[in-house]
N, C-alpha and C positions, 0 to 999 in steps of 0.2 A: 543699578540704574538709578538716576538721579531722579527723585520728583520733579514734576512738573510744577506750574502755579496757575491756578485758571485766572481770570480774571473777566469778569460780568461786561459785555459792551456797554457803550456807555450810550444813553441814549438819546438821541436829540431834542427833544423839547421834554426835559425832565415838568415838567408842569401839568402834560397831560397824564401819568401815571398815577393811575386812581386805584391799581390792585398789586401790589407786591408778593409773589410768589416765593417762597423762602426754603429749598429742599438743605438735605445735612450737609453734602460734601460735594468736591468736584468727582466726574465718573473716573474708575482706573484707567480708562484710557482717555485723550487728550480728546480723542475724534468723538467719543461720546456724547460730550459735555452736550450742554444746550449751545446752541448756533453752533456746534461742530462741524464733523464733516457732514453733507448734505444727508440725510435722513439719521441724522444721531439716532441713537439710544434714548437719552435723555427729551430729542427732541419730538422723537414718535410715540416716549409715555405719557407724557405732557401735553403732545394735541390727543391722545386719545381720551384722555382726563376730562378734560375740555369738552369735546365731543359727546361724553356720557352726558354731559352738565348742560348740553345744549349746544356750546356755540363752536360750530365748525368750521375749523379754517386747514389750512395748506400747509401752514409755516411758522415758526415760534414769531417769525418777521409779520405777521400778521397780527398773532399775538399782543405783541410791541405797540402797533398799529391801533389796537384796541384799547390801549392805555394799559399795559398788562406788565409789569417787568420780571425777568426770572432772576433769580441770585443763590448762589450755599451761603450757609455759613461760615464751613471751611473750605479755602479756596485749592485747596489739594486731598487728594484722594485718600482715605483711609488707610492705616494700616492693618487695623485687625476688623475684627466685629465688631468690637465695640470702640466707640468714641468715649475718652474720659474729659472728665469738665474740664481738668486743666485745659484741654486743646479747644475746649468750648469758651471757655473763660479768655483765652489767648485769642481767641478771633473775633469776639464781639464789637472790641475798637473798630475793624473794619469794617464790618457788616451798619453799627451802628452808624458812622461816616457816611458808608453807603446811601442809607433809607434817610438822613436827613437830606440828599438832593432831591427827593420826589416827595415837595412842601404839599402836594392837592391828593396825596394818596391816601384813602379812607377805608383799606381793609390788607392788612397781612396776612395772608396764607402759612400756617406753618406746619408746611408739613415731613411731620415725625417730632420725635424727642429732644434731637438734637435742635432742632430751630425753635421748639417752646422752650428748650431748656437757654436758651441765647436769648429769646425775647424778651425772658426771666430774670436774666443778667442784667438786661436794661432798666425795664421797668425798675428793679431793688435801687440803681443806681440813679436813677431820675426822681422815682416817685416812695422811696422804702419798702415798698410791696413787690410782690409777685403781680406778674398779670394773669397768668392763666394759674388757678389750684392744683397741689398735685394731686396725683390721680390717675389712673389709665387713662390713656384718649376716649376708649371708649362711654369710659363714663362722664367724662366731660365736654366732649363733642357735642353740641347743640347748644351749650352754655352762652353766654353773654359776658363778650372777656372785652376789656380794653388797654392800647397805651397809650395813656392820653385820652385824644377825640377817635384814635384810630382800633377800628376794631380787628380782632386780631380771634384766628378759627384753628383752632388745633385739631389737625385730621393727619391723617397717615402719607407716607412717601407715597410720592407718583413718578418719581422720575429714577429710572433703571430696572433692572429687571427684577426686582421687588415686585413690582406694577402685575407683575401674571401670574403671582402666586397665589393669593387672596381673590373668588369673586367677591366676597362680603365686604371687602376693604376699600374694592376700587366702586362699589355704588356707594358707598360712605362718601367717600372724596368727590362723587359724582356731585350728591347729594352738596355737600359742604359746598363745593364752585359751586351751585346755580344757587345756594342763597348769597355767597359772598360775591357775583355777578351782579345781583338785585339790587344789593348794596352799595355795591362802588357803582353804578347807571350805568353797567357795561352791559349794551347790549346785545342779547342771546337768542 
């Protein structure tokens, strides 16, 4: 079976997006993804994410609404457990493309390895540096990272069934959204 290739809606007034959400990959099914079929996968661990963090809504469409955009990294589904940088390194051009359409956005979401390990790609290539130290998340979570003006939160995956493994991981990311809410004047 052939992969698929997700590809992120595109969104209307890219100017109002002030929080960039950044998960690793597209889900293995199509219907999953975020804006999938109606109650995705992706899109019921994402508002419950949300939800912990404060701000309850209905729909990633709401989401959006609130100046919120979601994106992967890579725009098709893993094949193993692990992602190697090659295929990280391979999709940064797009993702970086991406996030320069939303010029008013003031806080990147990334969460997991895979999307610090991408922001990381940028940042070296923009500015010579890392943005975020290496480190476990956990030990760097709470840190004061930047690219650029934009602040940028390395916390754990929220979106698939990752999301119900860990209680410890999902008040983490709880945690993490409602300061990078306060941040970007998304209100919660």
């Amino acid at each position: 079976m052939a992969k698929y290739i997700w590809n992120p809606p595109s969104v209307n007034n890219p100017d109002t997006v002030k929080l960039v959400l950044i998960s690793e990959c597209a889900a293995a099914e199509s219907r999953d993804n975020y804006f999938g079929a109606p109650d995705s996968l992706f899109d019921r661990t994402t508002l419950d994410a949300f939800a912990l963090a404060g701000l309850h809504l209905n729909s990633v469409d709401e989401l959006t609404d609130h100046g919120i955009h979601l994106t992967t990294v890579l725009r098709e589904p893993k094949n193993n457990q692990t992602i190697s940088s090659t295929m990280i390194r391979e999709a940064v051009p797009t993702l970086e493309a991406e996030l320069t359409r939303y010029p008013n956005a003031k806080v990147y979401m990334l969460m997991g390895d895979v999307a610090i390990s991408a922001i990381n790609h940028i940042a070296r290539s923009r500015f010579g540096k890392r943005a975020v130290p290496a480190g476990s998340t956990y030990r760097i979570r709470g840190g004061e990272f930047y690219l650029g003006d934009i602040r940028v939160f390395p916390s754990y995956l929220q979106a698939g069934p990752a999301w119900y493994i860990e209680a410890s991981k999902r008040s983490m990311v709880a945690e993490d959204l409602r300061i990078a809410l306060r941040i970007a004047g998304i209100d919660h």
